[in-house]
Structures are given as structure tokens and as C-alpha cells.
N, C-alpha and C positions, 0 to 999 in steps of 0.2 A: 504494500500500500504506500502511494506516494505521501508526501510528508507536504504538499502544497495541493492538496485537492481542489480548494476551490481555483485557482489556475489552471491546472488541469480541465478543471469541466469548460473553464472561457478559452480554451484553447483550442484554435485549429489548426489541425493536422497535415493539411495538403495547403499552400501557397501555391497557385499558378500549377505549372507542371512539375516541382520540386516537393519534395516532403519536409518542412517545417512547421514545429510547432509556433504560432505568434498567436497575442492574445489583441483583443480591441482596446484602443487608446486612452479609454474612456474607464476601461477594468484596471489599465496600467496609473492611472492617475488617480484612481481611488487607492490603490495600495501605497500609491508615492507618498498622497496625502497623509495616510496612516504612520507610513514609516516617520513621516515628518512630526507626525501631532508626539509618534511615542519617542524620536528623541528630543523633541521641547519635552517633555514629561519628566524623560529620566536628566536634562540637564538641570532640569529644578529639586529632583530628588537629591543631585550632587550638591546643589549649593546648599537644600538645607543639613545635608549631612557636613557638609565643612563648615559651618556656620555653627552646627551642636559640639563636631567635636574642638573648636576654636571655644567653646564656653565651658565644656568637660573641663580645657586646660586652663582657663583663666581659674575657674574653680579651686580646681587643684593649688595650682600658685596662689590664693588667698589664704586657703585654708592651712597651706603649710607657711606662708609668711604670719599668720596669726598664729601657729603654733610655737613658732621662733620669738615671736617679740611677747608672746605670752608667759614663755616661760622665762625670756632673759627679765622682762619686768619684772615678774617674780622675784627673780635673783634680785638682783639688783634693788630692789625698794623692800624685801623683807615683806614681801608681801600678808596679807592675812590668809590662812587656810581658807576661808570660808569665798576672799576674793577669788583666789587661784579657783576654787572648785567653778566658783562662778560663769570666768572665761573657757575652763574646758568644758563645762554645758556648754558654752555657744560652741566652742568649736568643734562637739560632739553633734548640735545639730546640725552645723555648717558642712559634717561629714555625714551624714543621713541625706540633709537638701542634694551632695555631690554623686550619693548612692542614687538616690531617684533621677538625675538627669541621665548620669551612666545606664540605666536602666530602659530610659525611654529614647535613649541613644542606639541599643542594642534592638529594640522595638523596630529604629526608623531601618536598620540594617537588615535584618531580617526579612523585615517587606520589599526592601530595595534586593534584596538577593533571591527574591522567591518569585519563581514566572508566576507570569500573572493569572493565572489557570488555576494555581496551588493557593493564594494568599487566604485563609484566613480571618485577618484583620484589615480594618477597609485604611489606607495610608490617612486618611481625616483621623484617626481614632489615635494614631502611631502618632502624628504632630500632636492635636491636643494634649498627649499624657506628657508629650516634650516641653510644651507650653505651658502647662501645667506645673511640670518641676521645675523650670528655672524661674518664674513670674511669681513663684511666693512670695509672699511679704513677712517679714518675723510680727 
């Protein structure tokens, strides 16, 4: 079984007195169409996947620059137990808020790597939980 049926079935067989398969120009331009709409599609799945993981990393560098001045202040100011405990809650939530982006990062990847025949989860559902985790507010 061919792997392009419907080409196949627009397909004729005999050209003039030569045997070639050619399809109608009309068949040919709906698929061109198609191919166009799905790479505008997947070149926006790209940018929002380098756009999540440019924020995964910003993340990241907050939350280990807050874990660096958290503990040198510490040091340094004789801090109180109860302050110190204070700033590693934030920075424990700050490491939860970085768990849920990475999460809904791995979300946007999954659907960008899964033909579109197999998906699942609809990519609307994939951005919101994206949207979702970095838009919190404390």
C-alpha cells in the first residue's frame, strides 16, 4: 500500500502516448498550500519552545543567584534562624515555580515530537499549562 494514497487516486497514468504518472495543478497546490500552513505551524512551535527554554534558564540563574546571596547574607550579617529559614521558603518555592515550567516545557516537546495523528493533548492545553507556570504571581 502506497504511503501517499490520496495522490495516487489524483493521479494519471498515461500522459499523451508516454506513461506518466502527473496529478492536476489544482491537487498540486492544495498540498503546496498544506505543506506551507504546516511549516508556518511548526516554525511557531520553534519559537515558542526557544522562548520556554530561554525562561527555564533565566529561572534557573535567579534561583541559584538567590541561593548564593542568600546564604552569603547569612554569613555575613549573623543572620537570625528564623530569617534564613524565611528566604529558603522562597527559594524553595522559587524551585517548585522552576519544577512547573520545566514540566510544561517537556509538555510543549512532546507534542512538538509526536505526529500529528498520535497527539493526545490538543498544543492550546500544552501553552496554557506553560502560561500558566511562568505568569504566577507570589
Amino acid at each position: 500500500m502506497s504511503d501517499t494514497p490520496e495522490t495516487d487516486a489524483q493521479a494519471d497514468k498515461i500522459f499523451g502516448n508516454h506513461s506518466c504518472a502527473t496529478v492536476l495543478a489544482d491537487f498540486a497546490r492544495k498540498l503546496e498550500r498544506e505543506r506551507n500552513e504546516a511549516r508556518h505551524e511548526i516554525e511557531g512551535w520553534k519559537n515558542k519552545w526557544n522562548i520556554a527554554v530561554e525562561m527555564a534558564a533565566r529561572a534557573e540563574n535567579e534561583r541559584d543567584e538567590a541561593r548564593y546571596e542568600s546564604d552569603a547574607q547569612a554569613r555575613l550579617l549573623g543572620m537570625s534562624a528564623e530569617r534564613e529559614e524565611s528566604l529558603r521558603g522562597k527559594l524553595f518555592l522559587a524551585e517548585r515555580e522552576l519544577a512547573k515550567i520545566k514540566e510544561a516545557a517537556k509538555s510543549v516537546v512532546e507534542i512538538w515530537e509526536t505526529p500529528p495523528w498520535k497527539i493526545d493533548a490538543t498544543p492550546s492545553k500544552a501553552i496554557t499549562q506553560l502560561r500558566d507556570a511562568i505568569c504566577q504571581e507570589d
